[in-house]
C-alpha positions, 0 to 999 in steps of 0.5 A: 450170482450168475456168472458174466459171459462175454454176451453181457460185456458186448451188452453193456459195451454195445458192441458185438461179441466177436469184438470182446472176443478179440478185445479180450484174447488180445487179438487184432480186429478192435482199435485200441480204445475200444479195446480198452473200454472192453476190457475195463467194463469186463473188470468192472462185471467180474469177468474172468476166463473159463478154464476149462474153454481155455484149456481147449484151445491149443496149447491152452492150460487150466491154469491149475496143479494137483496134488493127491495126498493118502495120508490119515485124514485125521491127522493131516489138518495139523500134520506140520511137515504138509501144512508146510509142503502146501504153503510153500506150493501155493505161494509158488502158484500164486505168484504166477496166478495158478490154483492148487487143487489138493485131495485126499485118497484112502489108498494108490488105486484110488489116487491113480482114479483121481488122476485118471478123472483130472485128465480126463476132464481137463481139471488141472495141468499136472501134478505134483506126486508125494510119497513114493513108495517101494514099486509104486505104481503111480510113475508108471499110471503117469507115463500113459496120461496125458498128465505131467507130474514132477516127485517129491521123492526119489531119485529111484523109482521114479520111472523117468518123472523129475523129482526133486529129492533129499539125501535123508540117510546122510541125517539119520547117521548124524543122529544116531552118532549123536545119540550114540556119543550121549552114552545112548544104547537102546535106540528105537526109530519110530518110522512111518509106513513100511512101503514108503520109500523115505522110510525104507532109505532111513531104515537102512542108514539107521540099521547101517549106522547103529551097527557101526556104532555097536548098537545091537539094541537099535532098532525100527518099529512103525506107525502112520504118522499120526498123533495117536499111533505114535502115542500108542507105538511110544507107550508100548515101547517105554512099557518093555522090561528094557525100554528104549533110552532114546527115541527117534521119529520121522515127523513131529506129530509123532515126536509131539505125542512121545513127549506126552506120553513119556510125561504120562507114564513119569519118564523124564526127558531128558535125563531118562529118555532122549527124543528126537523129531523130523521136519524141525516144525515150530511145534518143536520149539513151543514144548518143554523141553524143545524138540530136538529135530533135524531141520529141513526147509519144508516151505522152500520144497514146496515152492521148488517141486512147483517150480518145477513143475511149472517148467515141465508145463512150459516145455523146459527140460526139467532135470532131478535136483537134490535139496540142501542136507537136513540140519541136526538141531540140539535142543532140550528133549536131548542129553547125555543118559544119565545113571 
């Protein structure tokens, strides 16, 4: 069905388009009646703004945020922690009537091309960036379009963006002490990419933290945050001659797959192995045994990092903000090893 145009509401209202144009941009030039009816036969035709016209007025905005997201397109349909993120974004955006345009990339060149292409054309406002990496090249990319963008990362390396960030290491000490105070000695943390900088910061505090512990054993390998790469990380590791007594993961899809694999290869959980997840999704506590997890409000970041954006698009100083610690929460895939 063709699209309304201001021509068909000066039609159907019989007046001219100069008039709808003033009826419609609220400005002075039509009486109050007929701007009323102008409006209301403008409802009743579908009528609504074209964003990229509105974005060429001054000061004018399209009305829409963008979010690039390069992670494996298999898995992120049903990866809880950005199922999540989007929820709590696009409630955010929908209560001030602004879209969320999301897109998947294969690697940073190709993301930075997307917003490259997004300024160029006009197509959203700003952007939200997820996953800083270690030397990313995006902070800088930014700092020459006329594109705003606000991390959900940080606060380092974030080459002067606002970015709202959380304090993980804090989490990953309270887990290994944790596991350490269960008797678990053996503790293997399956991390997701090397290049992340979440990744690189939970390594650190977790190497720091086992060492405190006397944890020679302790130590990080990686996956991609998928399903299948934490299933086949996770059946490697309980196949060793000395396999790991417990297991900690940087998302639940990964912590999910560990689970059935251990039940696949006759490894009891929790009294053989301990396992413990990230993000604390409802996944966790729909398996048996329930997922142990540090728990983080992931729908209450998303509506916070729009909101932030939301303001660096109004012309307000957005400062950096931390997010409220995430939560060691106990559950049935935990307990003390057992002989």
């Amino acid at each position: 069905m063709r699209r309304p145009t201001i021509m068909d509401i000066a039609r159907a209202a019989g007046v001219s388009k100069g008039a709808v144009s003033y009826a419609l941009n609220g400005r002075p030039g039509v009486s109050e009646a007929t701007r009323e009816r102008i409006l209301s036969i403008a409802s009743d035709l579908g009528w609504a703004p074209s964003n990229p016209a509105r974005a060429l007025a001054p000061g004018g905005r399209v009305g829409a945020i963008g979010m690039v997201v390069d992670r494996p397109a298999r898995s992120l349909g049903i990866e809880p922690f950005f199922m999540q993120l989007v929820s709590g974004v696009e409630t955010e955006l929908a209560a001030v009537g602004i879209d969320l345009m999301l897109q998947v990339a294969d690697n940073v060149d190709s993301e930075i091309a997307v917003y490259r292409r997004w300024a160029a054309e006009r197509r959203v406002d700003g952007v939200v960036i997820v996953d800083l990496r270690v030397e990313d090249p995006r902070p800088e990319a930014m700092g020459v379009l006329p594109l705003p963008a606000v991390v959900l990362g940080g606060p380092e390396g974030t080459g002067g963006l606002p970015c709202l960030y959380t304090d993980d290491a804090a989490s990953v000490r309270e887990v290994v002490h944790y596991l350490a105070a269960l008797g678990h000695r053996r503790i293997v943390r399956v991390a997701g990419p090397e290049d992340f900088v979440h990744t690189r910061d939970r390594s650190a505090a977790f190497q720091q933290a086992a060492r405190r512990a006397g944890l020679d054993e302790a130590r990080t390998v990686h996956a991609d945050y998928s399903g299948e790469d934490g299933g086949r990380t996770t059946r490697r590791l309980l196949a060793d001659a000395e396999p790991p007594t417990a297991l900690v993961y940087d998302n639940d899809l990964m912590a999910l797959a560990g689970l059935g694999v251990a039940s696949e290869m006759g490894v009891d959980v929790p009294s053989q192995l301990s396992i413990v997840a990230w993000d604390d999704s409802a996944l966790c506590r729909l398996v048996r045994p329930s997922l142990t997890a540090i728990s983080r409000d992931v729908v209450a970041h998303g509506r916070r990092v729009a909101q932030m954006l939301n303001g660096v698009l109004s012309g307000e100083r957005v400062a950096n903000e931390e997010t409220p610690l995430g939560e060691l929460r106990p559950r049935g895939s935990t307990g003390p090893l057992l002989p």
